[in-house]
GUVO-384320 format. One record per residue (C-alpha): residue number from 1; residue in one letter; x, z, y. Coordinates in Angstrom, 3 decimals. Layout:
<migus>
+-----+---+----------+----------+----------+
!   k ! r !       c1 !       c3 !       c2 !
+-----+---+----------+----------+----------+
! NUM ! a !        X !        Z !        Y !
...
+-----+---+----------+----------+----------+
</migus>
This chain:
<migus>
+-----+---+----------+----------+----------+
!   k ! r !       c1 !       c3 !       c2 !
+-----+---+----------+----------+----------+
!   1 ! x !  -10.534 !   -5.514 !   -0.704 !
!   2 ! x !  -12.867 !   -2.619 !   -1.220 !
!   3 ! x !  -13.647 !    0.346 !   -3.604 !
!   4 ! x !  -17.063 !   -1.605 !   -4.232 !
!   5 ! x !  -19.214 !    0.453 !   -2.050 !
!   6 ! x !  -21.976 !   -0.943 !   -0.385 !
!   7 ! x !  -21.132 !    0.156 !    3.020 !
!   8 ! x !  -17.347 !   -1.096 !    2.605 !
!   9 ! x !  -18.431 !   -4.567 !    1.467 !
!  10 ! x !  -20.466 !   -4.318 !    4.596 !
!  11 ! x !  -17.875 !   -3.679 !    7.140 !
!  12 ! x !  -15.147 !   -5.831 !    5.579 !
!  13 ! x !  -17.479 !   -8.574 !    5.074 !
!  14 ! x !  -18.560 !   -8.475 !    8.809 !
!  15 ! x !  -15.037 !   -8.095 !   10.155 !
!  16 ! x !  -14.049 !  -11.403 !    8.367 !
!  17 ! x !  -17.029 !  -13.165 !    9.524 !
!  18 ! x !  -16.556 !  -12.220 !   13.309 !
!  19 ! x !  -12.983 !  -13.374 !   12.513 !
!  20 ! x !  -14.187 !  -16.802 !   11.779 !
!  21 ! x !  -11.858 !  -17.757 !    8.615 !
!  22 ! x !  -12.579 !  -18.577 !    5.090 !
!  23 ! x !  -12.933 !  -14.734 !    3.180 !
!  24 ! x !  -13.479 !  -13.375 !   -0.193 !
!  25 ! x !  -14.283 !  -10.279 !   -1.819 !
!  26 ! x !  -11.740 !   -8.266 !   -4.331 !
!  27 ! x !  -12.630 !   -5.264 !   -5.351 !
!  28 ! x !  -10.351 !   -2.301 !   -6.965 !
!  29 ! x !  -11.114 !   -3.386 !  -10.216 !
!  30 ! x !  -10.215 !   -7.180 !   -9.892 !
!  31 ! x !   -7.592 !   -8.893 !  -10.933 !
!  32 ! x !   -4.077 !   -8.094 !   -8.774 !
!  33 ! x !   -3.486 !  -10.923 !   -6.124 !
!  34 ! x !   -0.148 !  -13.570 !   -6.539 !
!  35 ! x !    1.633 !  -15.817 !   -4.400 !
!  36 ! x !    0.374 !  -17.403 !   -2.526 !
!  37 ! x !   -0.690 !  -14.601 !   -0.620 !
!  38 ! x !   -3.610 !  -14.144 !    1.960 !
!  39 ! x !   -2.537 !  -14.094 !    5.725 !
!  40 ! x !   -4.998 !  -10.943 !    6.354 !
!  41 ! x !   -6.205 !   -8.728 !    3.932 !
!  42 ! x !   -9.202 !   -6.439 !    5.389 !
!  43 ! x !   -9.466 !   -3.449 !    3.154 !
!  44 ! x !  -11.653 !   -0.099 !    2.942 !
!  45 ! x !  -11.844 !    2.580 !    0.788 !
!  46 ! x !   -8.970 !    5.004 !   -0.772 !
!  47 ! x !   -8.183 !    2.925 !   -3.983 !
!  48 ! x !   -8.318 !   -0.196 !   -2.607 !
!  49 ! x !   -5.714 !    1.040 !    0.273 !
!  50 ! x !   -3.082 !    1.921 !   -2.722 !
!  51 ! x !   -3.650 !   -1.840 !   -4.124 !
!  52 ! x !   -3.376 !   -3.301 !   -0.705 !
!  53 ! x !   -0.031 !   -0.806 !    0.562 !
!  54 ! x !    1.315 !   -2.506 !   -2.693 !
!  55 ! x !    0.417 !   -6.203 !   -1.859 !
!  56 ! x !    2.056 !   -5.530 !    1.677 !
!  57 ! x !    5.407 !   -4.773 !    0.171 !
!  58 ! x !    5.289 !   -7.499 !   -2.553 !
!  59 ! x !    4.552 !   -9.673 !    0.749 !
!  60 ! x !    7.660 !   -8.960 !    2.412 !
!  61 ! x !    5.875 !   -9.284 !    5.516 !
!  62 ! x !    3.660 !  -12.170 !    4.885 !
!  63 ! x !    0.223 !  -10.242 !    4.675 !
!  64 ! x !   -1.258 !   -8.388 !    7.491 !
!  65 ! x !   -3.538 !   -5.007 !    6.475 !
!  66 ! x !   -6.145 !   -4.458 !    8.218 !
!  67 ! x !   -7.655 !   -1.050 !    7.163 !
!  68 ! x !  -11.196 !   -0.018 !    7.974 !
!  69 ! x !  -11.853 !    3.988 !    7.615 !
!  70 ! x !   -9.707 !    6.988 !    7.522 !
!  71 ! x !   -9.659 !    6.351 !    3.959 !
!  72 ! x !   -7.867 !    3.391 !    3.994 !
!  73 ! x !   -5.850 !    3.934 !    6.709 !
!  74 ! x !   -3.637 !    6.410 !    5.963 !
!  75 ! x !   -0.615 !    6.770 !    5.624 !
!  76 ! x !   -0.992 !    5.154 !    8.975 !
!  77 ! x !    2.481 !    3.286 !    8.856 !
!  78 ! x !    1.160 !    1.439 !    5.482 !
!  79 ! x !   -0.682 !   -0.711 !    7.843 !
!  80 ! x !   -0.914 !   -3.101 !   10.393 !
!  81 ! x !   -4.286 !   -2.091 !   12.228 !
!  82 ! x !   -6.204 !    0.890 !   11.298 !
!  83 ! x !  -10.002 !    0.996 !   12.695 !
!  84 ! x !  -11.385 !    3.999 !   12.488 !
!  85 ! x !  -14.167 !    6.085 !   13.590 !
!  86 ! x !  -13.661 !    8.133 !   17.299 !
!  87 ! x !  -13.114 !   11.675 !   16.168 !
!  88 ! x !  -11.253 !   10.567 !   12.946 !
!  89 ! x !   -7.979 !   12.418 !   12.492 !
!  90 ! x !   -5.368 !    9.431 !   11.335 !
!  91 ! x !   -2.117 !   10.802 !   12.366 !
!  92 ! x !   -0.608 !   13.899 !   11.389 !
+-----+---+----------+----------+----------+
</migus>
């Protein structure tokens, strides 16, 4: 789930490939997602973060985040794995 950047499409797309399982692209603008819901959602970007900290919670559990950037990540307790840059400030 991106903003639909380039360089997020990029990274999330990678990640999910080096992950080996089945993947496809949302971005901001899409549709929202329903039951039954993904098992990992890789997201980047600031907008996309607020649509996937919502999907978490409608989850209950059953969706791992995986954010990619500072962007995405914060607040860092909205997700379940943050990678970020070295030097990137995620915490308060």
């Amino acid at each position: 789930l991106t903003d639909g950047q380039p360089d997020q499409e990029r990274e999330t797309g990678a990640l999910a490939q080096a992950l080996g399982g089945a993947s496809a692209s949302f971005g901001s603008d899409s549709p929202p997602l329903s039951p039954p819901w993904p098992e990992l959602l890789i997201v980047a970007g600031r907008h996309a973060a607020e649509r996937a900290r919502r999907l978490r919670r409608d989850a209950h559990g059953h969706c791992l985040v995986v954010a990619i950037g500072q962007a995405a990540a914060v607040p860092i307790d909205a997700v379940d794995l943050a990678v970020v840059q070295r030097g990137d400030a995620i915490f308060p």
